[in-house]
RODO-2510 file (C-alpha; in nm, 4 decimals, decimal comma):
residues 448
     n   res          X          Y          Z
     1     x     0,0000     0,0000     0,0000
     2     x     0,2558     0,2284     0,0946
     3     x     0,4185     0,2115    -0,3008
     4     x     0,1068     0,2635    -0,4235
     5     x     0,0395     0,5552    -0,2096
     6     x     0,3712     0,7021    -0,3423
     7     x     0,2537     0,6477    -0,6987
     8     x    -0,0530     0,8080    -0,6151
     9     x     0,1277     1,1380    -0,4889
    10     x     0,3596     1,0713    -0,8062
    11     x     0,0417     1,1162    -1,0647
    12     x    -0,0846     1,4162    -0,8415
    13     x     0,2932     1,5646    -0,8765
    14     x     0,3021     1,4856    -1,2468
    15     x    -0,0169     1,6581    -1,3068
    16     x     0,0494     1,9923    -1,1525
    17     x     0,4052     2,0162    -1,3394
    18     x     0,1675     1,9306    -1,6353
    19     x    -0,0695     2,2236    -1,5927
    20     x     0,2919     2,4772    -1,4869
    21     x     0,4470     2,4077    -1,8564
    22     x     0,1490     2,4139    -2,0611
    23     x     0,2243     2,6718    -2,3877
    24     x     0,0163     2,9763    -2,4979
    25     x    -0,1745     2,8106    -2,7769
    26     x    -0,0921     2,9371    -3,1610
    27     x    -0,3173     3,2358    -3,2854
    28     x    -0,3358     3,1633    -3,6278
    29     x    -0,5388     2,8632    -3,7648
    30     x    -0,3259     2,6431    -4,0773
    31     x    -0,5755     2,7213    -4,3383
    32     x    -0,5385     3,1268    -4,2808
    33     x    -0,1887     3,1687    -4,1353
    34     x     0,0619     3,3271    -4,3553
    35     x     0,3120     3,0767    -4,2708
    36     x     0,2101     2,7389    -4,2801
    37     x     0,3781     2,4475    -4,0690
    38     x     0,2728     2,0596    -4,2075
    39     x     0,3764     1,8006    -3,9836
    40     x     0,3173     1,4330    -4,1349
    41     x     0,2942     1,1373    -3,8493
    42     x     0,1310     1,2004    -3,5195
    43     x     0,3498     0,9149    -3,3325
    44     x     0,6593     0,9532    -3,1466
    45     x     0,8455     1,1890    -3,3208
    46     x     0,5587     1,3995    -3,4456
    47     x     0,3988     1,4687    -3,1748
    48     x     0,6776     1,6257    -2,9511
    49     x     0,7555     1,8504    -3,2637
    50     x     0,4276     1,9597    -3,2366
    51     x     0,4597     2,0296    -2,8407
    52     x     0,8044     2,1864    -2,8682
    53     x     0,7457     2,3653    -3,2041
    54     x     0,4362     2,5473    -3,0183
    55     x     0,6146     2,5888    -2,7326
    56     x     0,9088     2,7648    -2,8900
    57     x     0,6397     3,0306    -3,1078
    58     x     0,5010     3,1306    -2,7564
    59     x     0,1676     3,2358    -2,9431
    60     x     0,2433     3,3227    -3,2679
    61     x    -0,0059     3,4621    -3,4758
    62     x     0,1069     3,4486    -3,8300
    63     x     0,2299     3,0784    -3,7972
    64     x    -0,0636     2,8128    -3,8107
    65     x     0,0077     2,4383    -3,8202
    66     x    -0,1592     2,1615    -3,8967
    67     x    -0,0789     1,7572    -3,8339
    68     x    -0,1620     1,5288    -4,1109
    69     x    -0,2486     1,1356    -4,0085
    70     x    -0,3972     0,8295    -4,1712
    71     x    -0,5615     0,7071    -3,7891
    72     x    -0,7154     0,9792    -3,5753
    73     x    -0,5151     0,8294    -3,2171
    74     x    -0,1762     0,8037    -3,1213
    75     x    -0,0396     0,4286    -2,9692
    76     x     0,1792     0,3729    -2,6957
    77     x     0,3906     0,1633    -2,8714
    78     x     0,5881     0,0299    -2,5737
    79     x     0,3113    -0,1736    -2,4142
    80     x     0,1359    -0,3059    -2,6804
    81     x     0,2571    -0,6821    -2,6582
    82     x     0,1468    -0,6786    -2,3225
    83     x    -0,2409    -0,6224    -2,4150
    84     x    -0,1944    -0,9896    -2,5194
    85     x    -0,2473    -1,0892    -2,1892
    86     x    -0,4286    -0,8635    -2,1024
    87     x    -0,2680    -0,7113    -1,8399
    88     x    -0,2922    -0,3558    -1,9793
    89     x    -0,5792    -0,2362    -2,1332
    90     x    -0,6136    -0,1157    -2,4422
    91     x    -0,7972     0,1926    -2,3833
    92     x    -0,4927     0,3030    -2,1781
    93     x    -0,2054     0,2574    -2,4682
    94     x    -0,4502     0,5035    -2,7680
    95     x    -0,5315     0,8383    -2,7418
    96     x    -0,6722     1,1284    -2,9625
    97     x    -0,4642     1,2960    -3,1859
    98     x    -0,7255     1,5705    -3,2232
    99     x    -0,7190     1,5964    -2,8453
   100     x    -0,3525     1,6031    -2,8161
   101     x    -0,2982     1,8801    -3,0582
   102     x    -0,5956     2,0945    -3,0099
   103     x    -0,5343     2,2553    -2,7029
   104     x    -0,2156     2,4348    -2,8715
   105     x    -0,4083     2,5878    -3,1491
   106     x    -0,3100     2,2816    -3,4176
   107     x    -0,5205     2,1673    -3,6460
   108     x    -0,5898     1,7871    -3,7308
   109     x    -0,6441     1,6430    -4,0484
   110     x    -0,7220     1,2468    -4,0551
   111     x    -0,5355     1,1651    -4,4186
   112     x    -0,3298     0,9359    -4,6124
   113     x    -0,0762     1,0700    -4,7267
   114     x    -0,0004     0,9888    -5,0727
   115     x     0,3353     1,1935    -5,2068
   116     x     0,5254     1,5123    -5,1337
   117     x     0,5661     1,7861    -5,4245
   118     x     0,8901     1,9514    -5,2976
   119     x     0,8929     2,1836    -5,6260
   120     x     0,5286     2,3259    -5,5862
   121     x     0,5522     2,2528    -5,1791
   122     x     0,2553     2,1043    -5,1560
   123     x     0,1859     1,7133    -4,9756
   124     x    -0,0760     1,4857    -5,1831
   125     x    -0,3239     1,2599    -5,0027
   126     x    -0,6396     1,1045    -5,0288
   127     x    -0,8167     1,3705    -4,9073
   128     x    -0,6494     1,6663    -5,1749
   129     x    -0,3085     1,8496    -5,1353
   130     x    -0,2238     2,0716    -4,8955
   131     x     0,0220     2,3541    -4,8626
   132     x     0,3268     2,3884    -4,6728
   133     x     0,5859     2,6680    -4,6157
   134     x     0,8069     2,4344    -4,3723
   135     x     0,7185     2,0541    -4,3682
   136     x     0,8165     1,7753    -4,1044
   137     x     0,7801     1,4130    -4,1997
   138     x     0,7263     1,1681    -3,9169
   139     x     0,5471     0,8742    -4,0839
   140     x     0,7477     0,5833    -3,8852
   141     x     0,8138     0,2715    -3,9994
   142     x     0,6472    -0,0547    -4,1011
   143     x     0,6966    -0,4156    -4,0179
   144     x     1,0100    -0,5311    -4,1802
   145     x     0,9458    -0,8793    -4,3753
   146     x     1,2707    -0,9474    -4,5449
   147     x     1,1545    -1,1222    -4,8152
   148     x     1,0972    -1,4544    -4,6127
   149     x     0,8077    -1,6758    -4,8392
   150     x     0,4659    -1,6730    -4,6927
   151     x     0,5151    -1,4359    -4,4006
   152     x     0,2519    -1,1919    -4,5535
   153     x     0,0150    -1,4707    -4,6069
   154     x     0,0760    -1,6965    -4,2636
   155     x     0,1923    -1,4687    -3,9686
   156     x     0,0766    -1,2160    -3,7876
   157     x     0,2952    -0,9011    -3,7592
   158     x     0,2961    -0,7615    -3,3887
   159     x     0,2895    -0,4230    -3,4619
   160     x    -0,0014    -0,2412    -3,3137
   161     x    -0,2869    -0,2885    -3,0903
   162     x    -0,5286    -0,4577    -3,3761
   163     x    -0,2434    -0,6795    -3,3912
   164     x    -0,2159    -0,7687    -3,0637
   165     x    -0,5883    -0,8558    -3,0173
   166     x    -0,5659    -1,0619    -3,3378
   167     x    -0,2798    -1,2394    -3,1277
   168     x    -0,4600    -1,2648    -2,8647
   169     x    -0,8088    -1,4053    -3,0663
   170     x    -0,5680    -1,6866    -3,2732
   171     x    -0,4690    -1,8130    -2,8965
   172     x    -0,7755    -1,8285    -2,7850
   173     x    -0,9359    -2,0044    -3,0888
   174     x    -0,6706    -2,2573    -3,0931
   175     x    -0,7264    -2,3804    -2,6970
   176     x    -1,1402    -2,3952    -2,8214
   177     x    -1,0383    -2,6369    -3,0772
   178     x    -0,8065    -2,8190    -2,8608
   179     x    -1,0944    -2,8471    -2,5660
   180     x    -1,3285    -2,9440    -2,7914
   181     x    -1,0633    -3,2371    -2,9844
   182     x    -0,9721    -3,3222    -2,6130
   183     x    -0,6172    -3,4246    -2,6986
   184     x    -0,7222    -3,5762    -3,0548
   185     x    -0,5393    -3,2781    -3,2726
   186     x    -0,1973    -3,2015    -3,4735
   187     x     0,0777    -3,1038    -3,2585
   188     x     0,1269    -2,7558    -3,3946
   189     x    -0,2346    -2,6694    -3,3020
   190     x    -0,1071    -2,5324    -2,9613
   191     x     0,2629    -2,4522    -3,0772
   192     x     0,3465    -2,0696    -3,0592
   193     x     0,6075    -1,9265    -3,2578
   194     x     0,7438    -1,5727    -3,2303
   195     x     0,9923    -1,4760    -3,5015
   196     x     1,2332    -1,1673    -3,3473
   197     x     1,4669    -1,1703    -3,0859
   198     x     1,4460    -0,8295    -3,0036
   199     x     1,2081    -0,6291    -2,7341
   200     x     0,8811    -0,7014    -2,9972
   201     x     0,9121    -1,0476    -2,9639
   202     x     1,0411    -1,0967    -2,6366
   203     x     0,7672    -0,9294    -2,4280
   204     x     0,4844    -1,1152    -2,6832
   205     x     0,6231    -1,4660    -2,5725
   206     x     0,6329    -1,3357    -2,2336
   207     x     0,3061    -1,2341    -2,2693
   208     x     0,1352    -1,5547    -2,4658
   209     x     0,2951    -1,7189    -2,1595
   210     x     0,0644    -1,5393    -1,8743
   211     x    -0,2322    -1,5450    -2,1303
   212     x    -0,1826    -1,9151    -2,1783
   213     x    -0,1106    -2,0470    -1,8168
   214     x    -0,2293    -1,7357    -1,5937
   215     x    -0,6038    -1,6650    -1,7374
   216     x    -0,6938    -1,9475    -1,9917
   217     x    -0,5411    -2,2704    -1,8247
   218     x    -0,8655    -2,2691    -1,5787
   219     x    -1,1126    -2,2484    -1,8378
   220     x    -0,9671    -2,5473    -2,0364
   221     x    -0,9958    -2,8817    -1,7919
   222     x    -0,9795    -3,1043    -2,1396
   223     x    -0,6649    -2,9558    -2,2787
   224     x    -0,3405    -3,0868    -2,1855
   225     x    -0,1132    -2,8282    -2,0934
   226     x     0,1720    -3,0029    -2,0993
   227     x     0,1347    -2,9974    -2,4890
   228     x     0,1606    -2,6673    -2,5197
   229     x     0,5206    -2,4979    -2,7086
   230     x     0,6362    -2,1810    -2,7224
   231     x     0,9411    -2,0849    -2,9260
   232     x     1,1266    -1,7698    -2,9907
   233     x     1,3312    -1,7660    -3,2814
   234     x     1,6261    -1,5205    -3,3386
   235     x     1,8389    -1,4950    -3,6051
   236     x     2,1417    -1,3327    -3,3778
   237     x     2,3928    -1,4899    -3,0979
   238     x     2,1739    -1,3644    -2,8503
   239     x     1,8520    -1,2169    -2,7705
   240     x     1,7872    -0,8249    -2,6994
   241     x     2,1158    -0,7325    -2,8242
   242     x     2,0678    -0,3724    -2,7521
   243     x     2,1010    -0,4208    -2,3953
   244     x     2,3419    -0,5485    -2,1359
   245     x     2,4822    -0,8362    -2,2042
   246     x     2,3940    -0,9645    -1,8150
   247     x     2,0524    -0,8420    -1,8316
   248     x     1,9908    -1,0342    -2,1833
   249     x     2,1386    -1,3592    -2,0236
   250     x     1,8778    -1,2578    -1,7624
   251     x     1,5793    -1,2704    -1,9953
   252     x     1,7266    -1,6241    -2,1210
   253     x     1,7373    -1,7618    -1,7973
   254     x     1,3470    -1,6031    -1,7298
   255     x     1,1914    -1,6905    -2,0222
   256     x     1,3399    -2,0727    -1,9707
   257     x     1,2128    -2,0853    -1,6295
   258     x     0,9052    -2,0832    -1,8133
   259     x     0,9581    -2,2937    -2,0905
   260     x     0,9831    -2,0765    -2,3786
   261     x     1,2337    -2,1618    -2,5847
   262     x     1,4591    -1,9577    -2,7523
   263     x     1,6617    -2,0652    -3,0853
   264     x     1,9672    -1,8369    -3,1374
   265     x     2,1309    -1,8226    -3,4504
   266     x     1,8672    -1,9182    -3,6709
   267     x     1,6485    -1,7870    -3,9369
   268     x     1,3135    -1,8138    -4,0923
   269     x     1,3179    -1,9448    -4,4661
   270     x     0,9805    -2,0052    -4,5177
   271     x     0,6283    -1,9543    -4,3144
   272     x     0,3642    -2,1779    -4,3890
   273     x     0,0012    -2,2432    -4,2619
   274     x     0,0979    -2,5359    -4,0104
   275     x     0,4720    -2,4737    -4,0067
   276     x     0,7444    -2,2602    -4,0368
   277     x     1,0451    -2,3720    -4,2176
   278     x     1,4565    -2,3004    -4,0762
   279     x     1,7461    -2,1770    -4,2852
   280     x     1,8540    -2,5452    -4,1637
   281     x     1,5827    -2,7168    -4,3769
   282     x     1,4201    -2,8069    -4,0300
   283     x     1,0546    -2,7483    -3,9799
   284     x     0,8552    -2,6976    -3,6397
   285     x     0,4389    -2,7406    -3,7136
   286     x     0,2240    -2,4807    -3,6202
   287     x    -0,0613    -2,3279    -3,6844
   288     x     0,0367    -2,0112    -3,4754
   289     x     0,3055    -1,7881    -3,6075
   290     x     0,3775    -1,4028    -3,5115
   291     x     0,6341    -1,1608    -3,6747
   292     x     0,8442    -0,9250    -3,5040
   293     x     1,1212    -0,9449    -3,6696
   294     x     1,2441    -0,6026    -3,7012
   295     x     1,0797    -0,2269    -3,9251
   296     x     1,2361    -0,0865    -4,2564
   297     x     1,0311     0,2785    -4,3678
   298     x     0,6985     0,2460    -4,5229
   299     x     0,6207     0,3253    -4,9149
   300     x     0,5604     0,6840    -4,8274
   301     x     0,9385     0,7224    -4,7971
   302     x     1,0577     0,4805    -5,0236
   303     x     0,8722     0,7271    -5,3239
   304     x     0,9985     1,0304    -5,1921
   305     x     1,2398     1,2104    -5,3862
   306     x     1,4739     1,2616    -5,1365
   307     x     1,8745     1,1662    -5,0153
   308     x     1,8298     0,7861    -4,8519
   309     x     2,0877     0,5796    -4,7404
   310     x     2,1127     0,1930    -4,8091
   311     x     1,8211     0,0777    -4,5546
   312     x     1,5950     0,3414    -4,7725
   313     x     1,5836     0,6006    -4,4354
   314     x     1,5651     0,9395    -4,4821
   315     x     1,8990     1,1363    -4,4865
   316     x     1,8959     1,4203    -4,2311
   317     x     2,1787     1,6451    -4,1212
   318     x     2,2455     1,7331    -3,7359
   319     x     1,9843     2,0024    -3,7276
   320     x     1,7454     1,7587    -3,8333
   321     x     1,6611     1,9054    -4,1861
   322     x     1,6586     1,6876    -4,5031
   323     x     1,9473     1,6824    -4,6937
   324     x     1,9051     1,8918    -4,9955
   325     x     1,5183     2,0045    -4,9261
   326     x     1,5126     2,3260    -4,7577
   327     x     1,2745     2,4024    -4,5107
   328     x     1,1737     2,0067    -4,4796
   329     x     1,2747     1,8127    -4,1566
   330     x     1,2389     1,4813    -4,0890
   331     x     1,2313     1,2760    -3,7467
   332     x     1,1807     0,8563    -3,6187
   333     x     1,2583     0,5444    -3,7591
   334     x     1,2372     0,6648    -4,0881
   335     x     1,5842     0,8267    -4,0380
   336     x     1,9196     0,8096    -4,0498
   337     x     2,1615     1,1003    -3,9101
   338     x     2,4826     1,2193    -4,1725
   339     x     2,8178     1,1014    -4,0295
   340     x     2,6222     0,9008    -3,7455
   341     x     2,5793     0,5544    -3,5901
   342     x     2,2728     0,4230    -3,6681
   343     x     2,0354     0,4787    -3,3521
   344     x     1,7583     0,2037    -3,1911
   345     x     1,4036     0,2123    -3,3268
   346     x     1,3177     0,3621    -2,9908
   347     x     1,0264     0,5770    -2,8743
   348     x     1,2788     0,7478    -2,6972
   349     x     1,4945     0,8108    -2,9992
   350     x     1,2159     0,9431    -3,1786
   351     x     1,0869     1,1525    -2,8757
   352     x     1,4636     1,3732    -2,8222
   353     x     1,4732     1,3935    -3,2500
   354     x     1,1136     1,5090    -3,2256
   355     x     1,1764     1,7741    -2,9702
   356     x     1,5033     1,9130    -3,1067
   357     x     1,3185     1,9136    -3,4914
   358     x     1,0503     2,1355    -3,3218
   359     x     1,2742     2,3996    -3,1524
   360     x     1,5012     2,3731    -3,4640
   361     x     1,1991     2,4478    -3,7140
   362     x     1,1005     2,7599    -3,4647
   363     x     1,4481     2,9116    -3,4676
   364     x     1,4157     2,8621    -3,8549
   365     x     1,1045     3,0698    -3,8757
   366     x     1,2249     3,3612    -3,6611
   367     x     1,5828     3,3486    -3,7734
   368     x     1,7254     3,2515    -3,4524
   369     x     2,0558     3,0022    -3,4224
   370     x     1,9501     2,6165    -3,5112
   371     x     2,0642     2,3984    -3,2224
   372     x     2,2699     1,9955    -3,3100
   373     x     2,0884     1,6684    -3,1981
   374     x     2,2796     1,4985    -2,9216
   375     x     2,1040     1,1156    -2,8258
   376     x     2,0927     1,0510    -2,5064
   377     x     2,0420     0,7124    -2,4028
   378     x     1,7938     0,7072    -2,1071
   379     x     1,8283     0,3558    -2,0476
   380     x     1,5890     0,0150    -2,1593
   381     x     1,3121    -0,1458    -2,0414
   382     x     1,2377    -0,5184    -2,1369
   383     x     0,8595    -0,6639    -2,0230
   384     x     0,9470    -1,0391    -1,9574
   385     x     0,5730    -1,1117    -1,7924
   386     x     0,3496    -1,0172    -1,4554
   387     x     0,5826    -1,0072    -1,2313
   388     x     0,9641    -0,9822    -1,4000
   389     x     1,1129    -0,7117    -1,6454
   390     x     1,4219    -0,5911    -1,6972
   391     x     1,5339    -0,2351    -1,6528
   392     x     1,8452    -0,0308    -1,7214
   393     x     1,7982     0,3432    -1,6477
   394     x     2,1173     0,5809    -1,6531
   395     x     2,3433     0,2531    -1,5788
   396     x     2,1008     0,1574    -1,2983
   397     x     2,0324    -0,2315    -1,3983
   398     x     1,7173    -0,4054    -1,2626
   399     x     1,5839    -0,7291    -1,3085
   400     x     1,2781    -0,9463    -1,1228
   401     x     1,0252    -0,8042    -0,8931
   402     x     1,1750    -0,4737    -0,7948
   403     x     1,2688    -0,4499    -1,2283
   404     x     0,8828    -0,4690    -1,2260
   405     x     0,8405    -0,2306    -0,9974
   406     x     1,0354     0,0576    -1,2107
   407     x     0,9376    -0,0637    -1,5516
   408     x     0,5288     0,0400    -1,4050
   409     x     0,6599     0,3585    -1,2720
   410     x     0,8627     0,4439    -1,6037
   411     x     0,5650     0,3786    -1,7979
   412     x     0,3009     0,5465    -1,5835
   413     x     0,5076     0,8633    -1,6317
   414     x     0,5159     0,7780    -1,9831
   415     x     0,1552     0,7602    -2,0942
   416     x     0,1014     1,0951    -2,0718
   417     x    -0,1568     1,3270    -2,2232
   418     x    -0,5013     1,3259    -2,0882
   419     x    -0,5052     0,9831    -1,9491
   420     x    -0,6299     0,9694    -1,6015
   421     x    -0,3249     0,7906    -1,4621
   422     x    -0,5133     0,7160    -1,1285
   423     x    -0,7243     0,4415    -1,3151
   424     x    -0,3869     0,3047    -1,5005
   425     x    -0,2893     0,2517    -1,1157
   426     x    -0,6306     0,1112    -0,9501
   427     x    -0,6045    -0,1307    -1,3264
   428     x    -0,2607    -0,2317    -1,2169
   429     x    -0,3764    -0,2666    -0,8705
   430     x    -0,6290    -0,5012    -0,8847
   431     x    -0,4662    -0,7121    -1,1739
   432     x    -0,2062    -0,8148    -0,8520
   433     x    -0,4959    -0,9267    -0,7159
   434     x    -0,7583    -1,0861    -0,9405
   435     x    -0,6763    -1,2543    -1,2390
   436     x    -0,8244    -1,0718    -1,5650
   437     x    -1,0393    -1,2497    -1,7475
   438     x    -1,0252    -1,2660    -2,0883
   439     x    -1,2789    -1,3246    -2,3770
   440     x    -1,2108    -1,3155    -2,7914
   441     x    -1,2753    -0,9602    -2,8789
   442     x    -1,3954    -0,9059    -3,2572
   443     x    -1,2413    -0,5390    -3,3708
   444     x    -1,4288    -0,5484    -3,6741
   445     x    -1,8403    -0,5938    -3,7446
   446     x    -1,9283    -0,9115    -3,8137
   447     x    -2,0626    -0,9666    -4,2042
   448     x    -2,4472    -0,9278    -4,2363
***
């Protein structure tokens, strides 16, 4: 009780510095403002350039801006493959774009975006073209598939939250037709295979594990448990290679306690419908397969005519702006930095480039000094189930319960906007106490 009181007076804290920074909104609305600001991508990375950018004009009232989208919310990426378990909900990880951005004086548009006509600056979607005088593209990235036969067609990509539900809805349908065989099926029907060694695929094994043996194991008296697989497949020497080497070996020796099992070294040459086919020749039956096996940018990018280096990022300089295309920034996985290391497809990453694009892009406008983007690595934070993750903020390495512990603080602080954090913490709360229960959820209409 006592840490939960302390998170409690946390939110309350959080809030008030909240209300103390909030900007003067801008005076000028996009259509009517003799400078016009078009930001592309309302994710990571676009959405702190809108904060900072707004920030920085301190109510302008010749500048108007508007955010361009192709989904009206905004997803916490970060704890999306826990909603597979259900042990976050999804309401908490989506929130309004238009809700976000409003408040500041910034306009919303829910588009596609089809093209950008640097010559005539102008940005093509399916709902017309619309003018820019300065232009930031944060699109983000896509689900990388590297070629590998029949992942399109057999696998589900863990990318977003109708992804994890359709996760979520395959496990479930596959312990319904193994109660209702009672032992008489294929052995791949309840074999779970996550392609990825990274964070991605990590936390959704972690997470099939509590939704499999947590919530659904009491429902299912004629299914033997005993049968059930699941195996994490990674095509490097060792999993979460972007971390510590002791806190990786840490997540090994977790997700073994639990008898996931992890193949190093080893790739994916073919998915099919009731297997999935090793480099090796090998095969492993299932019926189950989920991709997270890395991002690449989407096809907005790839027919943009701008400088791209040989993953097909955008090519910004240290300011930010795209090489060659003045007056056009770019910020988030979709990017890679002149005469830099490549850096992690991180929300973080994307957050710091999104801020310093925003101040950058107001300094621009009133012809003040452009400042250089500096990364600062604030840490990682791994999800390995209920009641383990890993955690490495500013050198500070966690593991277990107490790695737990941070990783829900972190992330409470981290969800931001409007949500009412107190409810994130009474969810929490009683999820240490009562199992969740959990049904198959249909995120589409059913046909007439």
């Amino acid at each position: 009780m006592a840490l939960v009181a302390a998170l409690v007076g946390g939110v309350g804290a959080m809030r008030a510095r909240s209300l103390l920074r909030k900007p003067k909104p801008l005076g000028a609305h996009y259509r009517d403002a003799p400078t016009k600001v078009l930001i592309v991508g309302g994710g990571f990375g676009g959405i702190p350039v809108v904060k900072e950018l707004v920030h920085a004009l301190d109510g302008n009232q010749r500048v108007g801006v508007a955010l361009l989208d192709r989904v009206s919310f905004t997803t916490f990426y970060p704890l999306v493959p826990r909603t597979i378990s259900a042990n976050v909900e999804i309401g908490h990880l989506a929130h309004s774009i238009r809700s976000i951005v409003r408040p500041l004086g910034v306009d919303f548009n829910q588009a596609e975006v089809e093209g950008v006509d640097f010559e005539a600056q102008e940005v093509h979607s399916n709902k017309g073209s619309f003018p820019y005088d300065y232009l930031v593209l944060a699109p983000g990235s896509r689900t990388a598939f590297f070629d590998t036969v029949g992942v399109r067609e057999h696998a589900i990509e863990l990318k977003g939250l109708r992804e994890a539900l359709q996760v979520r809805n395959t496990i479930i349908d596959r312990f319904e037709e193994a109660q209702w065989l009672r032992g008489e099926h294929e052995e791949g029907l309840l074999t779970f295979i996550f392609v990825g060694g990274g964070p991605t695929g990590v936390e959704g094994a972690a997470s099939t594990h509590d939704l499999i043996f947590n919530v659904l194991k009491r429902d299912y008296p004629d299914v033997d448990f005993e049968r059930v697989r699941i195996v994490l497949i990674n095509s490097g020497k060792r999993i979460l290679k972007e971390i510590d080497t002791s806190l990786s070996n840490t997540a090994l020796h977790r997700l073994a306690s639990e008898n996931i099992e992890v193949m190093n070294n080893t790739r994916v040459a073919e998915i099919r419908s009731d297997a999935v086919v090793l480099s090796n020749g090998s095969t492993i039956p299932t019926c189950t397969t989920v991709w997270a096996a890395g991002v690449e940018p989407g096809p907005l990018v790839k027919g943009l005519d701008v400088p791209r280096d040989a993953r097909g990022r955008i090519v910004v300089d240290r300011f930010m702006r795209v090489k060659d295309r003045p007056r056009v920034y770019a910020v988030g996985d979709c990017i890679s930095i002149e005469d830099k290391p490549p850096l992690p497809a991180l929300a973080q990453a994307a957050k710091q480039e999104g801020k310093i694009a925003g101040h950058n892009l107001a300094a621009e406008i009133v012809n003040s000094p452009l400042t250089p983007f500096r990364y600062r690595s604030l840490g990682q934070l791994v999800d390995l189930g209920t009641t383990s993750a890993l955690t490495d903020i500013l050198g500070v390495k966690l593991s277990g319960l107490l790695g737990e512990a941070v990783w829900r603080t972190v992330y409470l602080k981290e969800l931001g906007y409007n949500l009412d954090r107190t409810q994130v913490l009474s969810d929490w709360a009683i999820d240490c106490i009562i199992c969740p229960s959990v049904s198959k959820l249909y995120d589409d209409p059913p046909a007439p």
